[in-house]
PDB file of N, H, CA, C and O in Angstrom:
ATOM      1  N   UNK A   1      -0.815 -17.633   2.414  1.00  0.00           N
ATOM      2  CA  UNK A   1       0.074 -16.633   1.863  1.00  0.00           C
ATOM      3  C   UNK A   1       0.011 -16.719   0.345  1.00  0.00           C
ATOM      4  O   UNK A   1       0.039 -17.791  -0.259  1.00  0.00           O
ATOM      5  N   UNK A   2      -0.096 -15.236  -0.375  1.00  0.00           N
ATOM      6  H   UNK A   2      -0.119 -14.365   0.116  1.00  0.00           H
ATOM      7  CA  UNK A   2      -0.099 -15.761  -1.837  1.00  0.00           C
ATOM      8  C   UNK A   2       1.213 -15.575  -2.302  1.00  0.00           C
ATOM      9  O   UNK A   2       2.245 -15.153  -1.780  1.00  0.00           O
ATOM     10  N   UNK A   3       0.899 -16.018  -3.477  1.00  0.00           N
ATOM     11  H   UNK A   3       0.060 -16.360  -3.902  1.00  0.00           H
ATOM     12  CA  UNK A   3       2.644 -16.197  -4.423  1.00  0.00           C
ATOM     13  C   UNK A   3       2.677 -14.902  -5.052  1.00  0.00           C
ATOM     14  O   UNK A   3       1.820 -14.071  -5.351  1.00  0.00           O
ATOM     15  N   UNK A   4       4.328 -15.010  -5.197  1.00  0.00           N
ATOM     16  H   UNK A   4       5.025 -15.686  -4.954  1.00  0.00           H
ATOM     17  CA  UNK A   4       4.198 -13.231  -5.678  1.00  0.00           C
ATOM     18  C   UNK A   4       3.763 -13.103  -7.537  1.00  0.00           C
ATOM     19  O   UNK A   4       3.972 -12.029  -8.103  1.00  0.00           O
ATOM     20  N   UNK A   5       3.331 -13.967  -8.104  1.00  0.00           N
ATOM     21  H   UNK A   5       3.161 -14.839  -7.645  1.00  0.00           H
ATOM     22  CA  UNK A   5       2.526 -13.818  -9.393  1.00  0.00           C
ATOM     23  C   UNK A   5       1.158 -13.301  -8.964  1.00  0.00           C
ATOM     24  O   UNK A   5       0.560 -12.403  -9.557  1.00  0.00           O
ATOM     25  N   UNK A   6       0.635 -14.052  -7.699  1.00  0.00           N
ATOM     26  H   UNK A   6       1.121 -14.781  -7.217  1.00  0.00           H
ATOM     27  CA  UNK A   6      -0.399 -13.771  -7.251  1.00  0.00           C
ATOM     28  C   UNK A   6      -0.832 -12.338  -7.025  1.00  0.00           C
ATOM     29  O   UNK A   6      -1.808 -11.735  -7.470  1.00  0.00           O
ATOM     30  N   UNK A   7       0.264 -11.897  -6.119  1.00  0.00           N
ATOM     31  H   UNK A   7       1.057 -12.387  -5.758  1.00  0.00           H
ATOM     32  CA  UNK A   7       0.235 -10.560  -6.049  1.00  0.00           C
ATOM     33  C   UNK A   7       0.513  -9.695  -6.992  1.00  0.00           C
ATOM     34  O   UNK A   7      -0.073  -8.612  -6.972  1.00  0.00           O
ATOM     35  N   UNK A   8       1.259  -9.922  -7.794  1.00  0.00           N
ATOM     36  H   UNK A   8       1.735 -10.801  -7.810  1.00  0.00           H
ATOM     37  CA  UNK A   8       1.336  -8.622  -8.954  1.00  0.00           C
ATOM     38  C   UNK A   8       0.359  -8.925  -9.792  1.00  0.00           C
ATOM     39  O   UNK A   8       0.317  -7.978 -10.577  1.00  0.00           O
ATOM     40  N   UNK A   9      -0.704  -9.941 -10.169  1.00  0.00           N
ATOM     41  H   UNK A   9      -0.669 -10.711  -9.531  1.00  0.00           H
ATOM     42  CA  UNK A   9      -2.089 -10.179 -10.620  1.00  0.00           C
ATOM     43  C   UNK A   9      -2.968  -8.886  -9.913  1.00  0.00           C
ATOM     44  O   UNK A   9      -3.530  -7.934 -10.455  1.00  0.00           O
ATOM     45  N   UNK A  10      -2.856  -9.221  -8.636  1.00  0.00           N
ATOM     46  H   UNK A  10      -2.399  -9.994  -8.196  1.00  0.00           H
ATOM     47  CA  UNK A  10      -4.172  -8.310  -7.426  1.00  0.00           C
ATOM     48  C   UNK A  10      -3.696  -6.720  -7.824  1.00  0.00           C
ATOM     49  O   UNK A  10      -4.520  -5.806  -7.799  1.00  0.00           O
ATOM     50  N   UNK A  11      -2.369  -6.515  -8.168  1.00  0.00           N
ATOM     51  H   UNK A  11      -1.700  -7.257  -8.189  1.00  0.00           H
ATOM     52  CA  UNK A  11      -1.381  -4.898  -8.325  1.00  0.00           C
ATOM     53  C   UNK A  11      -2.071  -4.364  -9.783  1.00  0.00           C
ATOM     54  O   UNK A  11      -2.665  -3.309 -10.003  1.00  0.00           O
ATOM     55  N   UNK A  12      -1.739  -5.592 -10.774  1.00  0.00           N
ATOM     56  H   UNK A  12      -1.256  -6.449 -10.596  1.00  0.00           H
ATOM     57  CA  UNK A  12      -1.885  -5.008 -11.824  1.00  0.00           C
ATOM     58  C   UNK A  12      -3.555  -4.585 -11.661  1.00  0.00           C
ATOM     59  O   UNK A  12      -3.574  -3.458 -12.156  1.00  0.00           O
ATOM     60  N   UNK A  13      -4.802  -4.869 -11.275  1.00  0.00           N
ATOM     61  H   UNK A  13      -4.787  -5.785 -10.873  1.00  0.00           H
ATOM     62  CA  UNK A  13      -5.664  -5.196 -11.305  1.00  0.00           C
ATOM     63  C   UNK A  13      -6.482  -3.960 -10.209  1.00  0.00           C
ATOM     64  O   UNK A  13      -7.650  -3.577 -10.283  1.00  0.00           O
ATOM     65  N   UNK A  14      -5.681  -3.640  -9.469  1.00  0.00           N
ATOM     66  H   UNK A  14      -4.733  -3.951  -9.409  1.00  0.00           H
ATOM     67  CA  UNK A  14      -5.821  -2.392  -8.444  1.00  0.00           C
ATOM     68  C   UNK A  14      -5.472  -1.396  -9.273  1.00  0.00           C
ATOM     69  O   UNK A  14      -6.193  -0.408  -9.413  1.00  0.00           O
ATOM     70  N   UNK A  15      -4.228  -1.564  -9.964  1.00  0.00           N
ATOM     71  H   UNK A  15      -3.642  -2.367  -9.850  1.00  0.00           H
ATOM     72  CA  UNK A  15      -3.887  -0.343 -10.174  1.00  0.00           C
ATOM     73  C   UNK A  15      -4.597   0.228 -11.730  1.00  0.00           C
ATOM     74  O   UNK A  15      -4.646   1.408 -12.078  1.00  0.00           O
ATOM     75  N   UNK A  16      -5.199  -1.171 -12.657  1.00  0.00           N
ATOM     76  H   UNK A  16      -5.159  -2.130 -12.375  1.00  0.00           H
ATOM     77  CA  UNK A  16      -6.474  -0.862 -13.567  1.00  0.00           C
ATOM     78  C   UNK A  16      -7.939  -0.359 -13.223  1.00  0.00           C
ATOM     79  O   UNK A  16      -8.907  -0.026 -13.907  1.00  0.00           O
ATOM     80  N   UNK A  17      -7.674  -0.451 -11.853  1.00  0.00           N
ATOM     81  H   UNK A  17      -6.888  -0.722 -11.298  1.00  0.00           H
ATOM     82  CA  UNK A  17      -9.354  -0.205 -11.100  1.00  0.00           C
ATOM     83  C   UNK A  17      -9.064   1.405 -11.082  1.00  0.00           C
ATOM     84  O   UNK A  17      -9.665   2.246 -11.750  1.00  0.00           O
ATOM     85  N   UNK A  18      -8.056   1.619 -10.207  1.00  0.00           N
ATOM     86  H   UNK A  18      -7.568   0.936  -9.664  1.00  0.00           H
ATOM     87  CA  UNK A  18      -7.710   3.127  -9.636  1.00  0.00           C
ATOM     88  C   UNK A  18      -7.365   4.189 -10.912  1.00  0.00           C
ATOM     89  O   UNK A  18      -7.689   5.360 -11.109  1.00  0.00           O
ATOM     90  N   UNK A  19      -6.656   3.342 -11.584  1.00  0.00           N
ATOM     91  H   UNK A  19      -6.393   2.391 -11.424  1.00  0.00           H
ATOM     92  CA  UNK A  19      -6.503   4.251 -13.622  1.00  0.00           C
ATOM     93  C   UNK A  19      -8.352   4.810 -13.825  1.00  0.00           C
ATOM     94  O   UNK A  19      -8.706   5.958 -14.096  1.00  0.00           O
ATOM     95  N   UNK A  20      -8.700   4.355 -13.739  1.00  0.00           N
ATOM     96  H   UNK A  20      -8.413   3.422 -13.519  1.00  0.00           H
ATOM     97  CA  UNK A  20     -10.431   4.288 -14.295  1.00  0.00           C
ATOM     98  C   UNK A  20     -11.480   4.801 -13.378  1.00  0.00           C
ATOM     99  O   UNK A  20     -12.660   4.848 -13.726  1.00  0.00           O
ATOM    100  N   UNK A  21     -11.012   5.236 -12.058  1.00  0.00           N
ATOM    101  H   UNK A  21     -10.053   5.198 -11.775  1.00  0.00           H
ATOM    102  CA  UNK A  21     -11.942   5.452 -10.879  1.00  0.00           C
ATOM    103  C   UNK A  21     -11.687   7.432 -11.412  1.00  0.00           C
ATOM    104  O   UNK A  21     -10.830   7.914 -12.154  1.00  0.00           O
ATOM    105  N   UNK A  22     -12.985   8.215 -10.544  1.00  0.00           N
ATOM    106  H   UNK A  22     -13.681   7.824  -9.941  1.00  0.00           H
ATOM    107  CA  UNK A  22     -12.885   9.378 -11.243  1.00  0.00           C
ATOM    108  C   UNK A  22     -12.747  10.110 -10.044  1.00  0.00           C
ATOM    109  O   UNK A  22     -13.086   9.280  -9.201  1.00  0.00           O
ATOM    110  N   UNK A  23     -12.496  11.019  -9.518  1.00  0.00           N
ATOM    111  H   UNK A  23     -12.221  11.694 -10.202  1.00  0.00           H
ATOM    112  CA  UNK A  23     -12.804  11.468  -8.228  1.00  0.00           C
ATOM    113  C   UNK A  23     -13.520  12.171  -7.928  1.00  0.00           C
ATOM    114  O   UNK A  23     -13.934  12.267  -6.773  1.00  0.00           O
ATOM    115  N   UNK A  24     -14.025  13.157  -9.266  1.00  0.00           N
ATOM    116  H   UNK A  24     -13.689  13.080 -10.205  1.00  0.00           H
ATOM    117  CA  UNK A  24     -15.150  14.463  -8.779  1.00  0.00           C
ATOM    118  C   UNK A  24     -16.338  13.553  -9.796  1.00  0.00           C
ATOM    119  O   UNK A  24     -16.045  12.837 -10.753  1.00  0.00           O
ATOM    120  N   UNK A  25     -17.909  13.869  -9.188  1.00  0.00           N
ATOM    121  H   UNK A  25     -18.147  14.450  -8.410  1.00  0.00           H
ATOM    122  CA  UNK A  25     -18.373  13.522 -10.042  1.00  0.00           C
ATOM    123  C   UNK A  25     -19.640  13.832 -10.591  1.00  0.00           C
ATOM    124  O   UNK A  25     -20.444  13.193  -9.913  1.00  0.00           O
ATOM    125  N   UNK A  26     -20.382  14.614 -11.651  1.00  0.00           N
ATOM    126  H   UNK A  26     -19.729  15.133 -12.202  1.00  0.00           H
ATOM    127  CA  UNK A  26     -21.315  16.198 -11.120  1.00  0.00           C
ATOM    128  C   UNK A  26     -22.642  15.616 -12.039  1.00  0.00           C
ATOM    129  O   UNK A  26     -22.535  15.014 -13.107  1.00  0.00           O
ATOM    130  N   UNK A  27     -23.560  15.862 -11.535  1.00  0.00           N
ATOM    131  H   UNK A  27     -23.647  16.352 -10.667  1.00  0.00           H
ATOM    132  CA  UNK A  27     -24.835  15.508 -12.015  1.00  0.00           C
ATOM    133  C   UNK A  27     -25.908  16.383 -11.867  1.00  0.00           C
ATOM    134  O   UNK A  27     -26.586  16.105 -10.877  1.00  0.00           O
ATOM    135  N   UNK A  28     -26.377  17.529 -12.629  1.00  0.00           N
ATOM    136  H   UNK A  28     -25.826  17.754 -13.433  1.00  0.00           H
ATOM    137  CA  UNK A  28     -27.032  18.294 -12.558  1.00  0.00           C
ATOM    138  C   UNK A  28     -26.493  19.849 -11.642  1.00  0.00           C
ATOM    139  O   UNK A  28     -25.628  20.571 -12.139  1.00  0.00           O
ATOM    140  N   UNK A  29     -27.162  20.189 -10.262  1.00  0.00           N
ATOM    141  H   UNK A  29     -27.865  19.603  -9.859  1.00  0.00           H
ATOM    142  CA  UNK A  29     -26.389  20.867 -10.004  1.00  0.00           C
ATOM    143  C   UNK A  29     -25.287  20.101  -8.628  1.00  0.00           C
ATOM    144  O   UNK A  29     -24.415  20.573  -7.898  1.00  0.00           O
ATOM    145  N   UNK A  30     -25.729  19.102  -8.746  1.00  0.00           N
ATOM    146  H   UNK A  30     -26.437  18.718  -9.339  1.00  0.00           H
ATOM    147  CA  UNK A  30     -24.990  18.726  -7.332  1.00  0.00           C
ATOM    148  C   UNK A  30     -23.185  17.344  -7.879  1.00  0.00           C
ATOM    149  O   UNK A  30     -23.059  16.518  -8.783  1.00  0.00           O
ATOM    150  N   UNK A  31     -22.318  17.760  -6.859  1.00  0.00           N
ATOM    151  H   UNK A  31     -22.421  18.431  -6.124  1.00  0.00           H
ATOM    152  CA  UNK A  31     -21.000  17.347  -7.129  1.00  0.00           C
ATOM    153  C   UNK A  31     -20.550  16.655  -6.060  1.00  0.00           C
ATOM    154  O   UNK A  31     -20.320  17.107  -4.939  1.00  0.00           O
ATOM    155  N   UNK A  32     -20.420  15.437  -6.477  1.00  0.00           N
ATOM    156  H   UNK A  32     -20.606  15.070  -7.388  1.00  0.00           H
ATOM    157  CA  UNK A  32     -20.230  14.447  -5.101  1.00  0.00           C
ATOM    158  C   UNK A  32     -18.149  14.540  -5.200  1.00  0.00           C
ATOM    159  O   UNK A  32     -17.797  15.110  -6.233  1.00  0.00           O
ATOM    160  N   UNK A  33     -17.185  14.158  -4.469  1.00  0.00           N
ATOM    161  H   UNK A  33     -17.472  13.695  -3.631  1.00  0.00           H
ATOM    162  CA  UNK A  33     -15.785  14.253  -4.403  1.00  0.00           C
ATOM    163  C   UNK A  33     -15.684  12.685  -4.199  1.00  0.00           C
ATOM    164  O   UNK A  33     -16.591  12.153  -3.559  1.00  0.00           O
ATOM    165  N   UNK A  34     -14.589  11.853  -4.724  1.00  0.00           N
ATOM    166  H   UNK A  34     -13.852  12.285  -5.244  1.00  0.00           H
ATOM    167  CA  UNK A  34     -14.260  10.726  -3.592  1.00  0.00           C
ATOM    168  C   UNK A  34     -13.236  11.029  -3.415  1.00  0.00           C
ATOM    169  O   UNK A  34     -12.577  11.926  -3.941  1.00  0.00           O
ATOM    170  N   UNK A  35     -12.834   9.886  -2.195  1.00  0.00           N
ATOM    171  H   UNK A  35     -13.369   9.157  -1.767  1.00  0.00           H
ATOM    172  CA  UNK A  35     -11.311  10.277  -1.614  1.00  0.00           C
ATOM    173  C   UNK A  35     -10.445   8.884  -1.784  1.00  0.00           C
ATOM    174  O   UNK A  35     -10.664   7.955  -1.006  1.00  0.00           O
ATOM    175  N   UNK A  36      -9.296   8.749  -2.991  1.00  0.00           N
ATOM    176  H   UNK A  36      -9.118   9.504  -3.622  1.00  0.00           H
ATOM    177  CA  UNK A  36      -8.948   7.760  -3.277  1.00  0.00           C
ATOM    178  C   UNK A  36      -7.823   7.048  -2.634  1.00  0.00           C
ATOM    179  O   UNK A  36      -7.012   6.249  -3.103  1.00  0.00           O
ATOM    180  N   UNK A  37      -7.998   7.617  -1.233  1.00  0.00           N
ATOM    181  H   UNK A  37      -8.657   8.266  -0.851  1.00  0.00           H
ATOM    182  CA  UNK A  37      -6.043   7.480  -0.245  1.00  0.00           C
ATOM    183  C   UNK A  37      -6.724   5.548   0.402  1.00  0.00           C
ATOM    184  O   UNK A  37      -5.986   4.864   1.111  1.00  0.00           O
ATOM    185  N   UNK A  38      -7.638   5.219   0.120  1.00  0.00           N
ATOM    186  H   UNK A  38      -8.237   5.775  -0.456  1.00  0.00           H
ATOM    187  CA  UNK A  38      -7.722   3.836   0.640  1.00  0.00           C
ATOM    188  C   UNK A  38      -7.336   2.708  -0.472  1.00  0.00           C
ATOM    189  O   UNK A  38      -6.838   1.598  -0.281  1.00  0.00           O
ATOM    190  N   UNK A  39      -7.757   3.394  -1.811  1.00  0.00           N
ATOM    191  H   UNK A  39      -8.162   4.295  -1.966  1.00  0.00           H
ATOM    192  CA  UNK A  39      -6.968   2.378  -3.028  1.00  0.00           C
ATOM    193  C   UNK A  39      -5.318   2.408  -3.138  1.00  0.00           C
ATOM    194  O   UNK A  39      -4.643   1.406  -3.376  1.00  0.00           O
ATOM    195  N   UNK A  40      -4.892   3.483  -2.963  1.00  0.00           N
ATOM    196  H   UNK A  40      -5.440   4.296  -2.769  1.00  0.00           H
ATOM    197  CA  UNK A  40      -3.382   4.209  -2.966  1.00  0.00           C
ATOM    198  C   UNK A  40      -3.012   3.374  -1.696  1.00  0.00           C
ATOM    199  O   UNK A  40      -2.001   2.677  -1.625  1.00  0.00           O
ATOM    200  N   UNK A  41      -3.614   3.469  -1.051  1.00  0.00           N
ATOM    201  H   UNK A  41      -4.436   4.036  -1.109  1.00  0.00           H
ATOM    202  CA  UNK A  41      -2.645   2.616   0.322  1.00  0.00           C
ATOM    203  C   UNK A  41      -2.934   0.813   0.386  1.00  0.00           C
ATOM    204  O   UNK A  41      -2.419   0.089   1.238  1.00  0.00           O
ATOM    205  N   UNK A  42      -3.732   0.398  -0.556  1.00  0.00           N
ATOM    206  H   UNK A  42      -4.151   0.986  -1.249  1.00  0.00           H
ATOM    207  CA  UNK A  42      -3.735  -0.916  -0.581  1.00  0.00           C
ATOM    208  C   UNK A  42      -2.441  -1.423  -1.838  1.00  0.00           C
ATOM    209  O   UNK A  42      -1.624  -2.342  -1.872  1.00  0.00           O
ATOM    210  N   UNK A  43      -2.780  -0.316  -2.744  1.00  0.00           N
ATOM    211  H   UNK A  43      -3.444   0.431  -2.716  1.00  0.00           H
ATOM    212  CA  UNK A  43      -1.720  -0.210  -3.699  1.00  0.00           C
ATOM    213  C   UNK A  43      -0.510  -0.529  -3.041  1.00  0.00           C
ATOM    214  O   UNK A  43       0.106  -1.522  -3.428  1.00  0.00           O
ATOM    215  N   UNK A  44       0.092   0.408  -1.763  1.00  0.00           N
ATOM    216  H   UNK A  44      -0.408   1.215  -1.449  1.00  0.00           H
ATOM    217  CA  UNK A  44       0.978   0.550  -1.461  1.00  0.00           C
ATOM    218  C   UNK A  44       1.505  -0.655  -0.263  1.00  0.00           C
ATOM    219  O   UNK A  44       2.584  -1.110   0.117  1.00  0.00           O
ATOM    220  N   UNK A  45       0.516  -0.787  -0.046  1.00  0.00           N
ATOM    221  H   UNK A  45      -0.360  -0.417  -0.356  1.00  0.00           H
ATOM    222  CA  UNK A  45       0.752  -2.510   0.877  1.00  0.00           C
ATOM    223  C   UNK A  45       0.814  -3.643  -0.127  1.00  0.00           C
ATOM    224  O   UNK A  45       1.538  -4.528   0.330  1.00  0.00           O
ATOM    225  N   UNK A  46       0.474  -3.862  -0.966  1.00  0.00           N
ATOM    226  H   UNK A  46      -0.114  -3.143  -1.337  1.00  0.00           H
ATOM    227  CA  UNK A  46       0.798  -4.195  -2.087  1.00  0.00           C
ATOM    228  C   UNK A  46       1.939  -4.868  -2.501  1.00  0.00           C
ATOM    229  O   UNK A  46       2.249  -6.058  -2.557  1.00  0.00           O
ATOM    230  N   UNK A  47       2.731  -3.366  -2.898  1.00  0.00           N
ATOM    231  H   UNK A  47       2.479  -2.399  -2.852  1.00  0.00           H
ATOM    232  CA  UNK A  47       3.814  -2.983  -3.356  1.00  0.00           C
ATOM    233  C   UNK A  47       5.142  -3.795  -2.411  1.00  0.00           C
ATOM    234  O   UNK A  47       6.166  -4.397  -2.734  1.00  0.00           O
ATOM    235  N   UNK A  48       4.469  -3.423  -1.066  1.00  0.00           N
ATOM    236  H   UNK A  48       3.638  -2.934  -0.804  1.00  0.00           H
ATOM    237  CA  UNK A  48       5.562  -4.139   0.086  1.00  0.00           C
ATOM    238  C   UNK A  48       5.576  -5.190   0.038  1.00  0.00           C
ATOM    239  O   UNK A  48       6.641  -5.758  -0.206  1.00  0.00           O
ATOM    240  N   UNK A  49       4.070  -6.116   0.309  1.00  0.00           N
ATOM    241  H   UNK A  49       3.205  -5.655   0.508  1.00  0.00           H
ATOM    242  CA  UNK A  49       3.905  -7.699  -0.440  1.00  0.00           C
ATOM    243  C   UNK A  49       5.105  -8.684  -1.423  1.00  0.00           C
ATOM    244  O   UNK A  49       5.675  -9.772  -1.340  1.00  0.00           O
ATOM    245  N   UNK A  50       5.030  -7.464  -2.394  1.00  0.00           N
ATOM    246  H   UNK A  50       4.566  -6.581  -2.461  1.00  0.00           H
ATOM    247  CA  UNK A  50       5.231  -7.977  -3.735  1.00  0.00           C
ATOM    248  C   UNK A  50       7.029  -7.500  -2.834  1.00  0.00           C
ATOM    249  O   UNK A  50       7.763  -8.483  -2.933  1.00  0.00           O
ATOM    250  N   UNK A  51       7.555  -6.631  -2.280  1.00  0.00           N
ATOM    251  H   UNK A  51       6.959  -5.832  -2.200  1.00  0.00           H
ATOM    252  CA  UNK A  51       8.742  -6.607  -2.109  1.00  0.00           C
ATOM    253  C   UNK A  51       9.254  -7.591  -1.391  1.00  0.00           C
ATOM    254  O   UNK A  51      10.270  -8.095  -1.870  1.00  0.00           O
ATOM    255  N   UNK A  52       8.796  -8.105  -0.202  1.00  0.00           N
ATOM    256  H   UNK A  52       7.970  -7.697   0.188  1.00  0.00           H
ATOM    257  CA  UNK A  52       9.161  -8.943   0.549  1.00  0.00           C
ATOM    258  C   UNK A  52       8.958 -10.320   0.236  1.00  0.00           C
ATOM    259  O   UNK A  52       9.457 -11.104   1.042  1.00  0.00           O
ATOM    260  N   UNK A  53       8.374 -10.787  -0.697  1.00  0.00           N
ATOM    261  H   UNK A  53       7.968 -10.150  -1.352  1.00  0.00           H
ATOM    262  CA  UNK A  53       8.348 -11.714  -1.208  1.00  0.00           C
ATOM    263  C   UNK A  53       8.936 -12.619  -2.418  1.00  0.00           C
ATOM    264  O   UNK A  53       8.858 -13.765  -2.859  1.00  0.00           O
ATOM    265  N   UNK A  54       9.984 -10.587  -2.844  1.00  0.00           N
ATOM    266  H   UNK A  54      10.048  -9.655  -2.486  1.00  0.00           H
ATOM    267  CA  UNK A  54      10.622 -10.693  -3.988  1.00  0.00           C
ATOM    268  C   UNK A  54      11.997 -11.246  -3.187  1.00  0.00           C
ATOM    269  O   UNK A  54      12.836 -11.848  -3.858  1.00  0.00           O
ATOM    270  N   UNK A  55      12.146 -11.107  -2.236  1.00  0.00           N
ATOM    271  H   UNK A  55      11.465 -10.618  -1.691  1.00  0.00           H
ATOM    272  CA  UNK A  55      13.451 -11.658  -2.031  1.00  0.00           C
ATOM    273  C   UNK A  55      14.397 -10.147  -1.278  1.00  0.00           C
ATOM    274  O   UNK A  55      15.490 -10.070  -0.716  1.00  0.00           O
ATOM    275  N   UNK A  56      13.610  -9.381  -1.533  1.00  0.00           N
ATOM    276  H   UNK A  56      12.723  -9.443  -1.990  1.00  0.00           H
ATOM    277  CA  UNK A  56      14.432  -7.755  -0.603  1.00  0.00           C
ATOM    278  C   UNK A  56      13.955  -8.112   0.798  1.00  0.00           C
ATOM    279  O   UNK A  56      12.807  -8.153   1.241  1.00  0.00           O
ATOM    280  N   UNK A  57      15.092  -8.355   1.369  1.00  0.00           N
ATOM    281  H   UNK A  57      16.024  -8.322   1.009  1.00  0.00           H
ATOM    282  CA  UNK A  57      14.501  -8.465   2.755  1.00  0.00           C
ATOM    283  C   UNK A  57      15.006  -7.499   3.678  1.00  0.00           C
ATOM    284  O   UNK A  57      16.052  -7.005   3.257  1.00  0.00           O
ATOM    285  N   UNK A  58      14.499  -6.878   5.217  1.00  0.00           N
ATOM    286  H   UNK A  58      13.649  -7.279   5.559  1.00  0.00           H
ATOM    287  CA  UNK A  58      15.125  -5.418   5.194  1.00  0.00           C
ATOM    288  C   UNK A  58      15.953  -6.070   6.139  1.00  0.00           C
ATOM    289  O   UNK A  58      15.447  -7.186   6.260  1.00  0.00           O
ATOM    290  N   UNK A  59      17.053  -5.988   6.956  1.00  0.00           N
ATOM    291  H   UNK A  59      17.464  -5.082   6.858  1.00  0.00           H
ATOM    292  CA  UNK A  59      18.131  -6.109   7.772  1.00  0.00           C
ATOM    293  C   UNK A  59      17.553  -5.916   9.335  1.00  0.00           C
ATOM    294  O   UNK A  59      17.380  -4.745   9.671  1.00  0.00           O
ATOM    295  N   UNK A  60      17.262  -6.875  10.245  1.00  0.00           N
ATOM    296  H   UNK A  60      17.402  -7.826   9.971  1.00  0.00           H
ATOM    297  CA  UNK A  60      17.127  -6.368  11.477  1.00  0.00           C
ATOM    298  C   UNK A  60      18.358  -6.731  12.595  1.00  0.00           C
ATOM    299  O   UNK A  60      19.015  -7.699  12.977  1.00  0.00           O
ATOM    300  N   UNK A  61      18.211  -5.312  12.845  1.00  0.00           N
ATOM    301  H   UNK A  61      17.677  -4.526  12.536  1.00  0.00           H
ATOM    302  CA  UNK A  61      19.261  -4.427  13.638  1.00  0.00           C
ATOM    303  C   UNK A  61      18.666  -4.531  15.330  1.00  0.00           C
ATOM    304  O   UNK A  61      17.449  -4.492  15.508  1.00  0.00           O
ATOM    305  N   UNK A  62      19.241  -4.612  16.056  1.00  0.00           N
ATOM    306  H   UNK A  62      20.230  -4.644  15.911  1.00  0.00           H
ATOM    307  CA  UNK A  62      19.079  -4.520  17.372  1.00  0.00           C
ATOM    308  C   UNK A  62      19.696  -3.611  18.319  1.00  0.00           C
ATOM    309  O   UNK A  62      20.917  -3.769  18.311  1.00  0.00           O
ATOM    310  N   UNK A  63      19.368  -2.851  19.011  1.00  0.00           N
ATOM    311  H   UNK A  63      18.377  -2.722  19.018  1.00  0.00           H
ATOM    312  CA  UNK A  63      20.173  -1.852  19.814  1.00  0.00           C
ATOM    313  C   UNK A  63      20.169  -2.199  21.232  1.00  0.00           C
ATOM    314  O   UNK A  63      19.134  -2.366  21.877  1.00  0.00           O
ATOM    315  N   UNK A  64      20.990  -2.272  21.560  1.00  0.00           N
ATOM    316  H   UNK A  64      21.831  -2.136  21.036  1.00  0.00           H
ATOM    317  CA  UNK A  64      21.040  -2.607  23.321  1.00  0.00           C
ATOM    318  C   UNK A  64      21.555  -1.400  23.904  1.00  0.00           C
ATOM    319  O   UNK A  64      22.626  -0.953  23.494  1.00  0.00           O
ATOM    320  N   UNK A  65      20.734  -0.663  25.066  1.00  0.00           N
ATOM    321  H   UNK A  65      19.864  -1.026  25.398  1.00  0.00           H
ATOM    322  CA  UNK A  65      21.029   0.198  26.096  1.00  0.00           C
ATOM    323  C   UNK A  65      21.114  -0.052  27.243  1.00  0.00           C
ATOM    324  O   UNK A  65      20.271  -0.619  27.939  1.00  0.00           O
ATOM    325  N   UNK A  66      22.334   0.421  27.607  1.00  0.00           N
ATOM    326  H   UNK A  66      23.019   0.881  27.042  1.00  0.00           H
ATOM    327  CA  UNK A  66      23.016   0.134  29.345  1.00  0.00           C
ATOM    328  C   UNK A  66      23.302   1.190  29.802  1.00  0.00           C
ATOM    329  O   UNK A  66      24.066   1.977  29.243  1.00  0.00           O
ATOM    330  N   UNK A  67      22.707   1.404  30.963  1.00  0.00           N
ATOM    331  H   UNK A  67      22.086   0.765  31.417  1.00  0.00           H
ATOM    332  CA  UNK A  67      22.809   2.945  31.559  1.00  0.00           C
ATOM    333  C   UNK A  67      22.657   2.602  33.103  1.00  0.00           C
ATOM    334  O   UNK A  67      21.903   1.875  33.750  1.00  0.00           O
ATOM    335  N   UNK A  68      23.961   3.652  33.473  1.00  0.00           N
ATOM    336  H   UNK A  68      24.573   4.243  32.948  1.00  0.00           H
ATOM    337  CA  UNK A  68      23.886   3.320  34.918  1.00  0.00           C
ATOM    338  C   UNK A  68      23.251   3.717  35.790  1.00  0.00           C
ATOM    339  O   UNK A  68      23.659   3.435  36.917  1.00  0.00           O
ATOM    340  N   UNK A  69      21.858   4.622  35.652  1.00  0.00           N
ATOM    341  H   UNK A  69      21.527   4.851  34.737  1.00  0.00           H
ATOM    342  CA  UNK A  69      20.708   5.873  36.122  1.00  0.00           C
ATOM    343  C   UNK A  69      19.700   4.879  35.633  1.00  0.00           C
ATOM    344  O   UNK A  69      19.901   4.218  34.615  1.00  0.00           O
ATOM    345  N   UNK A  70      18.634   4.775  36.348  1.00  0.00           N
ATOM    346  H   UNK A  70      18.470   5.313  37.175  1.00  0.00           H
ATOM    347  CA  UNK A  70      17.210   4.466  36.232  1.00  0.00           C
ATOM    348  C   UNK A  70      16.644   5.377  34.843  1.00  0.00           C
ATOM    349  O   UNK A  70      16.940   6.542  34.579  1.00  0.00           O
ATOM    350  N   UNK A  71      15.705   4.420  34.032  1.00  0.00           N
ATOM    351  H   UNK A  71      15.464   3.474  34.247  1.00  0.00           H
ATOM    352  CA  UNK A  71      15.434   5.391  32.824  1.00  0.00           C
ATOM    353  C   UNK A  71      13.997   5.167  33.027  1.00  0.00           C
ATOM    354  O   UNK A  71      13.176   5.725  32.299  1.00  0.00           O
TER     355      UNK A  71
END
């Protein structure tokens, strides 16, 4: 498990990669696209990392159902 310095190292460092990444990119007559939703979502797992490790922890709740009919 890393430490959360660790992780906001890997954040800051993603999120200097993804600042600098281009998405369209044209060379003569031909134009290649990328699609940047796999940096954005590591970003964003990330982000949760760095939350849950900060000490926000989310509340688990339990629901119990009793019913007198077959479900």
């Amino acid at each position: 498990m890393a430490t959360l310095s660790e992780l906001q190292i890997r954040r800051d460092k993603l999120l200097e990669r993804l600042e600098s990444l281009q998405t369209r990119v044209s060379h003569g007559d031909k134009t290649v696209q990328y699609d940047l939703s796999q940096a954005r979502e590591a970003l964003d797992l990330l982000d949760r990392e760095i939350a849950r490790n900060g000490g926000s922890r989310r509340v688990a709740r339990h629901l119990r159902v009793r019913s007198n009919k077959d479900l």
